[in-house]
C-alpha positions as CSV (number, residue, x, y, z in Angstrom):
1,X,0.0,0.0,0.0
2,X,0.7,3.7,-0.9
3,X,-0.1,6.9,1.3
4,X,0.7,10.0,0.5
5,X,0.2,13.2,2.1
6,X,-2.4,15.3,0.7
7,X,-1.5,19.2,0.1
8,X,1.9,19.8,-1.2
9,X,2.4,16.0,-2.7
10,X,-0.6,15.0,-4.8
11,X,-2.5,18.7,-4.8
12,X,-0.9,22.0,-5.0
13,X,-0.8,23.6,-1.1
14,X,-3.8,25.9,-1.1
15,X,-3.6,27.5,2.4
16,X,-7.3,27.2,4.2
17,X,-9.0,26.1,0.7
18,X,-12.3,25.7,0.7
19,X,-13.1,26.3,-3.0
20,X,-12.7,22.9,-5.1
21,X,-12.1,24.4,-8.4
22,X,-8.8,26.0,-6.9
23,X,-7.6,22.2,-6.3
24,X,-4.4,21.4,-9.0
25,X,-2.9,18.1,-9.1
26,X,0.9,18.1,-8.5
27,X,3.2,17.1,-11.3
28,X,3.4,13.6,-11.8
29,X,0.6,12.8,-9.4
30,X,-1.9,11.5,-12.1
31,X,1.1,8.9,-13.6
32,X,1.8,7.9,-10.0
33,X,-1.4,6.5,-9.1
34,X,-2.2,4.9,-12.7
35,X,0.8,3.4,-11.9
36,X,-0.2,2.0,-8.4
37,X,-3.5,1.1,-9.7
38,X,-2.3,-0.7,-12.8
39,X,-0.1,-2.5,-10.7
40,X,-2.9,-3.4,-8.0
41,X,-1.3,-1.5,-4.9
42,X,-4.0,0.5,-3.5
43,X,-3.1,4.1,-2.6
44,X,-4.3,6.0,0.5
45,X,-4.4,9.7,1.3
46,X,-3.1,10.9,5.1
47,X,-3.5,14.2,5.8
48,X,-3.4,17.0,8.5
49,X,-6.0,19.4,8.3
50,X,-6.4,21.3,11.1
51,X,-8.8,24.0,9.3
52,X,-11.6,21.6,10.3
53,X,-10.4,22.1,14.3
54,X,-10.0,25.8,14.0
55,X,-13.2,26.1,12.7
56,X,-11.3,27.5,9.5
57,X,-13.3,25.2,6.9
58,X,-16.4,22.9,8.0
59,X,-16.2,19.3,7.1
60,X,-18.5,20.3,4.0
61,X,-16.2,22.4,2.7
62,X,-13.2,19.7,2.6
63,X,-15.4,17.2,1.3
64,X,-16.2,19.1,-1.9
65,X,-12.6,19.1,-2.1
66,X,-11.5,16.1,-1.3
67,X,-14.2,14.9,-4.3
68,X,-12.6,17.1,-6.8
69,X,-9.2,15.5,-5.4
70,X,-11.4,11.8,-6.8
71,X,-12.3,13.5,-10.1
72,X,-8.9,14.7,-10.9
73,X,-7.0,11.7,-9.5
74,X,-9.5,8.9,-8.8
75,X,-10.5,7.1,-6.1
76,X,-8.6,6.4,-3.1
77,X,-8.3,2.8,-1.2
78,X,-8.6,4.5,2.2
79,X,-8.1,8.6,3.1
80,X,-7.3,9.0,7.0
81,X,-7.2,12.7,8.0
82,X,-6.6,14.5,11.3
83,X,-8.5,17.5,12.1
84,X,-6.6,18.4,15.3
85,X,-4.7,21.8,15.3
86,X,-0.7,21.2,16.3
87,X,-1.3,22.3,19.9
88,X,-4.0,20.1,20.3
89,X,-1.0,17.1,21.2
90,X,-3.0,13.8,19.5
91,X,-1.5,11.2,18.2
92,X,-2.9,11.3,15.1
93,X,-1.2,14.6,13.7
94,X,1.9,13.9,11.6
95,X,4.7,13.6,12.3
96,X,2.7,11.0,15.0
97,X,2.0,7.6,13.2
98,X,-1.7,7.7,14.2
99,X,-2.4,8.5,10.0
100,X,-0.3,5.8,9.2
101,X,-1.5,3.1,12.0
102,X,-4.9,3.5,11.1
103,X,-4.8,3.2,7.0
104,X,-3.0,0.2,7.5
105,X,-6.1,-1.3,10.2
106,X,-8.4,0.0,7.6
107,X,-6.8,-2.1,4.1
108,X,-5.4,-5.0,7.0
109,X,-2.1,-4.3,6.0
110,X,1.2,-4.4,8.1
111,X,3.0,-0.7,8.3
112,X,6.1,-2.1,7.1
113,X,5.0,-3.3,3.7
114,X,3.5,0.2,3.1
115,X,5.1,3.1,2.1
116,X,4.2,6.7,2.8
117,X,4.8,9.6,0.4
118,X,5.1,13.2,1.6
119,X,6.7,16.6,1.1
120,X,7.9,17.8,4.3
121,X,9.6,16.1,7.0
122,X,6.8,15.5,9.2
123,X,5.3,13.1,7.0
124,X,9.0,10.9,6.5
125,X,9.0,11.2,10.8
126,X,4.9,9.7,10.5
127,X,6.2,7.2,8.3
128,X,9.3,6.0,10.6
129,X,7.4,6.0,13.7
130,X,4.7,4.0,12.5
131,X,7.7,1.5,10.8
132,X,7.1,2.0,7.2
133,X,8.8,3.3,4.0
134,X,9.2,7.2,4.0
135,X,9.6,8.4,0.4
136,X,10.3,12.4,0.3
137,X,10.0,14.2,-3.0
138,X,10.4,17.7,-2.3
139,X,8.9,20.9,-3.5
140,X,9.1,24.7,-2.2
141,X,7.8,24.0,1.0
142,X,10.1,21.3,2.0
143,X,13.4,22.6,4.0
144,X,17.2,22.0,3.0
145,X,17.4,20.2,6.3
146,X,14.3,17.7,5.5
147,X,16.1,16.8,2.4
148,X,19.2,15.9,4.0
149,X,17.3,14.1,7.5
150,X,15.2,12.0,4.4
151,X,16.0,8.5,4.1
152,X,14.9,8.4,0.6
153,X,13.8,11.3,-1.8
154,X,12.7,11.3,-4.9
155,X,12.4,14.0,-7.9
156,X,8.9,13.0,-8.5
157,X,5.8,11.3,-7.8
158,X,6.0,8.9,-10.1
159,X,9.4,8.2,-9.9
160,X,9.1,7.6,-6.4
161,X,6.2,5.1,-7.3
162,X,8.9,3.4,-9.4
163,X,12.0,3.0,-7.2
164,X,10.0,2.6,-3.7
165,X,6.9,0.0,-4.7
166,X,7.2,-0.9,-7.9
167,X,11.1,-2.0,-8.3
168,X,11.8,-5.6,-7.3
169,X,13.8,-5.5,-3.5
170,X,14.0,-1.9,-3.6
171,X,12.5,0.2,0.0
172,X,8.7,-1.5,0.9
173,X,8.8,-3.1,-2.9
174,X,8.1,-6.8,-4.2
175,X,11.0,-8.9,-3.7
């Protein structure tokens, strides 16, 4: 199985968006998941979004865009999302594994055969602590140090797909 964080890795970060027809996939995002789906891995989304605790966005309002998320990219296996703001101290915020923990219970699939792919280094910290893959494939958001702390990156989406799941031996892929 394949997660990947939400804003920043398969969208375009939209600060507090709440209109769906501002949601753009990112680069190579589309490839990435035909290629998961061709291949029969299912691909999750886990996501922070604490707009929904703040009172910043109603659960309506990230519903509409989480379905233009569907009609841009297709469906997803399993989306996990936490709606707690950082002070809030739950488990379930990444860099936690409480995302990651329960995708796998949802699917019934061990954390170490899955691999999560993010943009920042909270989501590589979710995806250690929860003992799976961390794949990070950086964009403008994502700091020097993240990079360099990563213990795999990526240039892409899809290339990430490739040398992480798809690859014989390679990260969380088929031996």
């Amino acid at each position: 199985m394949v997660l990947f964080d939400l804003d920043g890795t398969l969208i375009e970060d939209v600060p507090h968006n709440t209109d769906p027809e501002r949601v753009r996939a990112r680069p190579h995002a589309g490839e990435a998941l035909e290629l998961l789906r061709s291949a029969g891995v299912p691909a999750g989304v886990v996501t922070n979004q604490p707009d929904l605790g703040r009172g910043v966005r109603s659960r309506r309002q990230l519903d509409a865009v989480q379905g233009r998320v569907e009609e841009l990219l297709g469906p997803f296996a399993v989306t996990v999302l936490c709606p707690h703001p950082p002070e809030a101290g739950c488990a379930c915020r990444k860099p936690e594994p409480g995302l990651v923990l329960a995708a796998c219970r949802v699917l019934g699939v061990r954390p170490e055969e899955s691999v999560v792919i993010g943009d920042i280094g909270t989501d590589m910290a979710a995806a250690d602590r929860a003992g799976a893959t961390g794949v990070l494939v950086p964009d403008a958001a994502t700091r020097p140090q993240e990079v360099r702390a990563a213990p795999r990156t990526a240039p892409d989406l899809a290339t990430a797909v490739r040398t992480a799941v798809l690859t014989p031996g390679r990260y969380g892929g088929p031996s």
